[in-house]
ZAVEX-860476 format. One record per residue: z, x, y of N, C-alpha, C, O, CB in turn; residue in three letters. Coordinates in pm, 1 decimal. Glycine has a CB too. Layout:
{atom {Z,X,Y},{Z,X,Y},{Z,X,Y},{Z,X,Y},{Z,X,Y},'ala'}
...
***
This chain:
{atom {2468.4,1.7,2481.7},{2388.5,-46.6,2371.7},{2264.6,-118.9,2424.3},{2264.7,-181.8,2530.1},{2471.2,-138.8,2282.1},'unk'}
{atom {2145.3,-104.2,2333.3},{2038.0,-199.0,2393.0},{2018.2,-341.6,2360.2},{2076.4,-402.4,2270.4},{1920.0,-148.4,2366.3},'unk'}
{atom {1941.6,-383.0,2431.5},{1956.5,-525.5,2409.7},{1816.1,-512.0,2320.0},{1787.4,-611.9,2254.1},{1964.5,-639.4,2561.2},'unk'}
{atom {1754.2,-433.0,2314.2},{1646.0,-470.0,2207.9},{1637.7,-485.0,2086.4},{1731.0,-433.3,2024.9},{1572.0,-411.4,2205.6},'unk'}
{atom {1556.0,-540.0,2021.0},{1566.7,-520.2,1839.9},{1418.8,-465.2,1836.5},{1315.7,-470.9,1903.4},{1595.0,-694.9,1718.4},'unk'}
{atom {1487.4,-385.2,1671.7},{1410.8,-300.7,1606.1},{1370.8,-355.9,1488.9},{1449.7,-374.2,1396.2},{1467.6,-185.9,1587.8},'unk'}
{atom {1216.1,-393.7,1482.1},{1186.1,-497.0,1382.4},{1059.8,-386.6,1259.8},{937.3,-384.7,1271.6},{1099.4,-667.1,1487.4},'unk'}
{atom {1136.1,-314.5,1161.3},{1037.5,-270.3,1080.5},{913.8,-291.8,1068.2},{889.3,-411.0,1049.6},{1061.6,-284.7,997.0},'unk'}
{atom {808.9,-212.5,1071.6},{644.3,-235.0,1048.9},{636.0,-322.4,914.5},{737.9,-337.7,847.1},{549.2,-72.7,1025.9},'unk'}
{atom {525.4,-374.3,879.6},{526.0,-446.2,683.7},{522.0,-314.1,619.9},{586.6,-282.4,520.0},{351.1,-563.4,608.1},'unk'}
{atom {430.8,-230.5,694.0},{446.0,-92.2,546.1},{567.8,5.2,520.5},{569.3,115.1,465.0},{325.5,36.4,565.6},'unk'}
{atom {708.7,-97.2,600.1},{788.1,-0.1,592.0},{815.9,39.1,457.4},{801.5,-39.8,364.0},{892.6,-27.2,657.8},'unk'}
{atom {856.0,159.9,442.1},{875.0,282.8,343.4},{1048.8,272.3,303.0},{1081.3,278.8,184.4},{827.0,453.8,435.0},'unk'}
{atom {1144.7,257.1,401.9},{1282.4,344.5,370.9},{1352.3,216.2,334.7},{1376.5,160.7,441.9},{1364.4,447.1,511.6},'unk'}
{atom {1394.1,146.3,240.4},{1470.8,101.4,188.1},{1655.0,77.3,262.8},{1731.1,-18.0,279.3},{1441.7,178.4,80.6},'unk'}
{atom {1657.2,212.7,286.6},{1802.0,191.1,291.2},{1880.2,163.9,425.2},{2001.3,182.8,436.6},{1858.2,304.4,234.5},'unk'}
{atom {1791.2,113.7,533.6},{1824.8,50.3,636.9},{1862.1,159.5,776.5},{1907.8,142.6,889.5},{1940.8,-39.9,585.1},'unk'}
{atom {1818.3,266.2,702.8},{1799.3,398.9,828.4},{1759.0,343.9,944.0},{1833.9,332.7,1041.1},{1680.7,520.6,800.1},'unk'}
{atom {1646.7,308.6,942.0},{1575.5,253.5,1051.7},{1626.6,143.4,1189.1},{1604.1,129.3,1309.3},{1481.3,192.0,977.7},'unk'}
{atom {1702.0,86.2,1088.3},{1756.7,-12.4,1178.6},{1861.5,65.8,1216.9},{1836.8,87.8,1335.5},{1794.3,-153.6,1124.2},'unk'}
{atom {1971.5,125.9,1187.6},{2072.3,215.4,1245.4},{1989.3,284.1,1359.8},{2008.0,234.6,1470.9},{2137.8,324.3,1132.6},'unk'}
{atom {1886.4,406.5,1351.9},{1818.6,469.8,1424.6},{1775.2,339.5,1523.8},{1776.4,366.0,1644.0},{1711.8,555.4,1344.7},'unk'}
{atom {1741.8,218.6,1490.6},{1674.4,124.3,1617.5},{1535.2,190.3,1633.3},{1489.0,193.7,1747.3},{1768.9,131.8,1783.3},'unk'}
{atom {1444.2,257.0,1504.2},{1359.5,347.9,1526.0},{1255.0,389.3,1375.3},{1294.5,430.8,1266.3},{1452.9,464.8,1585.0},'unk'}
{atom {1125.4,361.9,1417.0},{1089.3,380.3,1236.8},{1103.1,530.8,1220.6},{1078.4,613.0,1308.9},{905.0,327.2,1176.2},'unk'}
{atom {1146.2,557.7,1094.9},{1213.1,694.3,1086.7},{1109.1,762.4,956.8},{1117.7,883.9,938.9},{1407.5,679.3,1043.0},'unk'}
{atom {1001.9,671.9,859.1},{998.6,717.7,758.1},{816.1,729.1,765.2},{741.9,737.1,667.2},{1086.9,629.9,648.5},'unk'}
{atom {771.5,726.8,922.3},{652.3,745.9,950.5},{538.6,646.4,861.2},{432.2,687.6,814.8},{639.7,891.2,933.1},'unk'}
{atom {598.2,488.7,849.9},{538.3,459.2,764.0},{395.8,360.8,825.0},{309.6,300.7,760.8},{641.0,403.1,672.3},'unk'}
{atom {418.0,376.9,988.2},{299.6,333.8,1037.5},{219.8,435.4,1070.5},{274.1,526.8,1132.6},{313.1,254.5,1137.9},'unk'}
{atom {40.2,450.9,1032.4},{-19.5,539.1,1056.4},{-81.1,518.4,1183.0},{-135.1,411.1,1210.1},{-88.1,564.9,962.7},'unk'}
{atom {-74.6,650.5,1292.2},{-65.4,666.7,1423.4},{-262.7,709.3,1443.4},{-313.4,772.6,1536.0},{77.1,804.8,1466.2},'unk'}
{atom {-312.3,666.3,1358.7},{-467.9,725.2,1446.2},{-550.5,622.4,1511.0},{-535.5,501.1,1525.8},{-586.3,797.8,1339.2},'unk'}
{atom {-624.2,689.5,1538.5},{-759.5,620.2,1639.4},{-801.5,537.0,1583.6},{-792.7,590.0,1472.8},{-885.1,694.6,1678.2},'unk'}
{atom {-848.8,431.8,1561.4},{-911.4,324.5,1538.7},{-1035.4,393.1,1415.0},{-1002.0,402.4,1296.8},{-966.3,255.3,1695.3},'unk'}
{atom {-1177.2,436.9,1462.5},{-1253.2,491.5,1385.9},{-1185.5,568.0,1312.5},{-1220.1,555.9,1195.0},{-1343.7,543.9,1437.4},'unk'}
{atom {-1097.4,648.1,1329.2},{-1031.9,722.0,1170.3},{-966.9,677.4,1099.1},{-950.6,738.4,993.5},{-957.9,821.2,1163.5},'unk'}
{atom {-903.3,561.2,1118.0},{-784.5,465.0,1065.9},{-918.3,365.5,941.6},{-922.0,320.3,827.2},{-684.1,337.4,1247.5},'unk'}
{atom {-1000.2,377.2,1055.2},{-1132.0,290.5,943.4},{-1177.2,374.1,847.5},{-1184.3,326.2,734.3},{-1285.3,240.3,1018.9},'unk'}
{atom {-1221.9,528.5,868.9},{-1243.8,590.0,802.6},{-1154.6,646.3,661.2},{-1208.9,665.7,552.5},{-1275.7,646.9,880.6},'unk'}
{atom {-1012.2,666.9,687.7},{-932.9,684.7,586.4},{-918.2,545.5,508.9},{-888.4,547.9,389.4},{-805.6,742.8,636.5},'unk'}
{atom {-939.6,419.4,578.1},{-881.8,325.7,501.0},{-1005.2,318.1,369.4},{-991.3,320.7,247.1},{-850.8,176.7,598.3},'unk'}
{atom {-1123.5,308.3,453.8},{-1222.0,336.4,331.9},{-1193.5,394.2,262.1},{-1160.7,345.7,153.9},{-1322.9,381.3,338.4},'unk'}
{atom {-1189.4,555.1,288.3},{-1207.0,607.0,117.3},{-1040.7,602.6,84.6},{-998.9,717.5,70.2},{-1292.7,808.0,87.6},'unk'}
{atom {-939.7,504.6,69.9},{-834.0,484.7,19.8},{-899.7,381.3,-24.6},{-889.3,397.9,-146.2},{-713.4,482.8,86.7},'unk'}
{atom {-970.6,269.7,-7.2},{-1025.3,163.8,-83.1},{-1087.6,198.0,-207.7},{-1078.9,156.0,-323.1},{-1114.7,97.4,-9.6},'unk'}
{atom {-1189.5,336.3,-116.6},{-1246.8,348.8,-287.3},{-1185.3,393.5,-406.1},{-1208.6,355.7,-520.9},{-1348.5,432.7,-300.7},'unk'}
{atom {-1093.1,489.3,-361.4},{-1001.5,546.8,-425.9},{-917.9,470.4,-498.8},{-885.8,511.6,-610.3},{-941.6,613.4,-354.4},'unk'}
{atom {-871.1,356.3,-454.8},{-796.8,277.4,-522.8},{-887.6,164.4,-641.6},{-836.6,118.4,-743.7},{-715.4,206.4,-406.6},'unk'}
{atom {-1031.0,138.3,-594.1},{-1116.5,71.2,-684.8},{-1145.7,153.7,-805.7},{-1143.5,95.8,-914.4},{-1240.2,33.4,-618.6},'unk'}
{atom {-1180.6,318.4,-800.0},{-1173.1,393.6,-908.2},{-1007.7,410.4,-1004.0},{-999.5,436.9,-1124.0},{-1226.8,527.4,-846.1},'unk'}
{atom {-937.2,395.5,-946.4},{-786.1,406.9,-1004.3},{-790.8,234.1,-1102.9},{-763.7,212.6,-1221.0},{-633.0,418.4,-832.0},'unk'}
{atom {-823.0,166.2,-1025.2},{-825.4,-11.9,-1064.6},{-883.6,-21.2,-1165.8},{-841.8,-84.1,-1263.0},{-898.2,-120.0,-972.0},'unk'}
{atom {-1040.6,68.8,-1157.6},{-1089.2,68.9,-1267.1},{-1087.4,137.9,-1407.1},{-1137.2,96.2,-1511.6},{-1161.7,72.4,-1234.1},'unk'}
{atom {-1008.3,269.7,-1381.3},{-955.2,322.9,-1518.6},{-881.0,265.2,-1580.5},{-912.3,240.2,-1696.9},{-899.7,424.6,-1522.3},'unk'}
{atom {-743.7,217.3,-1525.5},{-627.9,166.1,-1589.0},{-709.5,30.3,-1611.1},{-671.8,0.2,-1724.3},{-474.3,165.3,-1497.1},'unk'}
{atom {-795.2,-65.9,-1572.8},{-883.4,-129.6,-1691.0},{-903.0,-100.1,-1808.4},{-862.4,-166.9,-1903.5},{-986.7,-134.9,-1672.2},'unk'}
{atom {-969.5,6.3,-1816.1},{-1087.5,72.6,-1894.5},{-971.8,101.8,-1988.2},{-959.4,64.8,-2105.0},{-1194.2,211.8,-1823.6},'unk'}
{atom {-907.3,159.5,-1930.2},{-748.0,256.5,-2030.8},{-714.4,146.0,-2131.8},{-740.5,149.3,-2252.1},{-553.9,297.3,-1911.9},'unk'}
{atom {-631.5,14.1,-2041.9},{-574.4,-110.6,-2080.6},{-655.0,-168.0,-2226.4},{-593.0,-205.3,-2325.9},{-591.4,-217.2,-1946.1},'unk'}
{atom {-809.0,-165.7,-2214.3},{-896.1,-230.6,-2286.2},{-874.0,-164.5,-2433.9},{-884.5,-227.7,-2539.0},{-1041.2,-219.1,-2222.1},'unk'}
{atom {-835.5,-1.2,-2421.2},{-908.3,89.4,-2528.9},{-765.0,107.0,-2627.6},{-749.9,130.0,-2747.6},{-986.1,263.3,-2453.6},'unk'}
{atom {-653.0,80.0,-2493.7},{-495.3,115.7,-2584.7},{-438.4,-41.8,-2626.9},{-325.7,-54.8,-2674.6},{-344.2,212.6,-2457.0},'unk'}
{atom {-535.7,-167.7,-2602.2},{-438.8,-262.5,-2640.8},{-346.4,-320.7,-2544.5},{-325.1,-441.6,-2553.5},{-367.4,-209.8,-2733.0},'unk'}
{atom {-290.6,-255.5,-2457.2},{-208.4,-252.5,-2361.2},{-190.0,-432.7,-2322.4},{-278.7,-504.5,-2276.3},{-273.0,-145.1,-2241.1},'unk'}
{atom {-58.6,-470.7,-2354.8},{-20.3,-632.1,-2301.6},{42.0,-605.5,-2143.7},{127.1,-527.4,-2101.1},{124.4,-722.2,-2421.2},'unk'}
{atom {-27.8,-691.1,-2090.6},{29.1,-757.4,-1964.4},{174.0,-792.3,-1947.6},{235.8,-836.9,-2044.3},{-36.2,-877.3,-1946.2},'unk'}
{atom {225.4,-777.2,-1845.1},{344.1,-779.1,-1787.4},{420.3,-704.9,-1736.5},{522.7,-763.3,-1701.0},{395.9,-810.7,-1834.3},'unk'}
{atom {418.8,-580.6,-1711.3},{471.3,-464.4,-1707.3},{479.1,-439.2,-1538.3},{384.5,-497.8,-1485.7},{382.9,-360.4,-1798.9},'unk'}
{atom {532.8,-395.0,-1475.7},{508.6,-363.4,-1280.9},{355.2,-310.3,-1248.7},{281.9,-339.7,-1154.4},{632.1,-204.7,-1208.3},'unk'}
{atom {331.2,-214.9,-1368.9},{215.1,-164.0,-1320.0},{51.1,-287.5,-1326.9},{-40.9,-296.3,-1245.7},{204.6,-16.9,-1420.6},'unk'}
{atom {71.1,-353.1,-1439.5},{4.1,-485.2,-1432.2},{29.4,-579.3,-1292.6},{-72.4,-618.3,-1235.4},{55.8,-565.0,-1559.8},'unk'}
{atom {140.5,-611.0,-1244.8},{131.9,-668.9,-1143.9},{8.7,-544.9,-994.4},{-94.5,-575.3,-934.6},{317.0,-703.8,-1119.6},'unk'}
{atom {60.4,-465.1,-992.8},{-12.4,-346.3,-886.9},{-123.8,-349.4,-922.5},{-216.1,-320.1,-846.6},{29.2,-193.2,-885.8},'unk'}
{atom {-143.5,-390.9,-1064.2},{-373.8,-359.3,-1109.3},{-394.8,-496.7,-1036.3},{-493.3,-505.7,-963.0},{-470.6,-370.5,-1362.8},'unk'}
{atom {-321.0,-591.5,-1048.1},{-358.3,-753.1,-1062.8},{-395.3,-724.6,-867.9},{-510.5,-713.5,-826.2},{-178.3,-905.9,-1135.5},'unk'}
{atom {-279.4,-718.3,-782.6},{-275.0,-695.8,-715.3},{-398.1,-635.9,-586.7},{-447.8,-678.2,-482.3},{-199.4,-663.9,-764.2},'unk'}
{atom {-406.3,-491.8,-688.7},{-461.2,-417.8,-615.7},{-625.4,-486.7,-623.0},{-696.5,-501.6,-523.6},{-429.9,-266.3,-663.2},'unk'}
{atom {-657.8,-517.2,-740.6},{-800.3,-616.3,-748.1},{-849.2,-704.1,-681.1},{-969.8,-707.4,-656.4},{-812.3,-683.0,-833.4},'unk'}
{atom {-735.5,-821.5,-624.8},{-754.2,-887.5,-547.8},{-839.3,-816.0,-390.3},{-948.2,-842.9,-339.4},{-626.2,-942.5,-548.6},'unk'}
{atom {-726.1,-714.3,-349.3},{-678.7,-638.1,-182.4},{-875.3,-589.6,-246.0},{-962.3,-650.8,-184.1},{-470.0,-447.5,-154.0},'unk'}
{atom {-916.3,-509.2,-335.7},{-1043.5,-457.8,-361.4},{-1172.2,-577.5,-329.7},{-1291.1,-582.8,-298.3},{-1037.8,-406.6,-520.5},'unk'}
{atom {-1048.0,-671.0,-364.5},{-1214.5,-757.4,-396.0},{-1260.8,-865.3,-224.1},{-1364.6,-910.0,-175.3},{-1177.6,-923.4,-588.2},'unk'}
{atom {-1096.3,-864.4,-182.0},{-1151.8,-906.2,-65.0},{-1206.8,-788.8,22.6},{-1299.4,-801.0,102.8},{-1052.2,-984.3,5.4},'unk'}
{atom {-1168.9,-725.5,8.6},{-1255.2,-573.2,139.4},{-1376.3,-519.8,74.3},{-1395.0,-398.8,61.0},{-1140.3,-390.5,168.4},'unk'}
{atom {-1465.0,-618.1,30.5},{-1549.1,-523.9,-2.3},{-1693.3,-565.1,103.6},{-1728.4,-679.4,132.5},{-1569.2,-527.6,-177.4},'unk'}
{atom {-1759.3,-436.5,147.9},{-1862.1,-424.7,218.7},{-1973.3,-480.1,195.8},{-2068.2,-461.8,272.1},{-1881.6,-328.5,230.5},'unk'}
***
């Protein structure tokens, strides 16, 4: 047996404790690129996510829609993560 520990990435993905059995991230939930492409995808996932942020606004405004729901926490959320990364 090893004496090492296997300490999940934060973006781990698998819930059900695979990983730690394996001693191994199993659910590929750290992304493996180069630096400049890791910058490059993260961008347009930023923007991507500021256009998503901003419909379900827009949506929220037009249907009435009350606060509280999971997906309200993820808009609330995701606004913040938008508003600090911005260029």
């Amino acid at each position: 047996m090893s004496s090492e520990t296997f300490i999940p990435h934060p973006s781990c993905t698998v819930a059900s404790g695979d990983c730690f059995v394996a001693a191994r991230c199993i659910g590929k939930c750290q992304t493996c690129l180069p630096a400049y492409e890791a910058n490059v995808e993260l961008t347009e996932a930023l923007r991507l996510l500021k256009e998503l942020h901003e419909y379900t606004l827009m949506f929220r405004g037009m249907t009435g829609y009350v606060d509280g729901s999971g997906i309200d926490a993820t808009v609330k959320r995701a606004g913040i993560f938008i508003s600090r990364n911005r260029p």
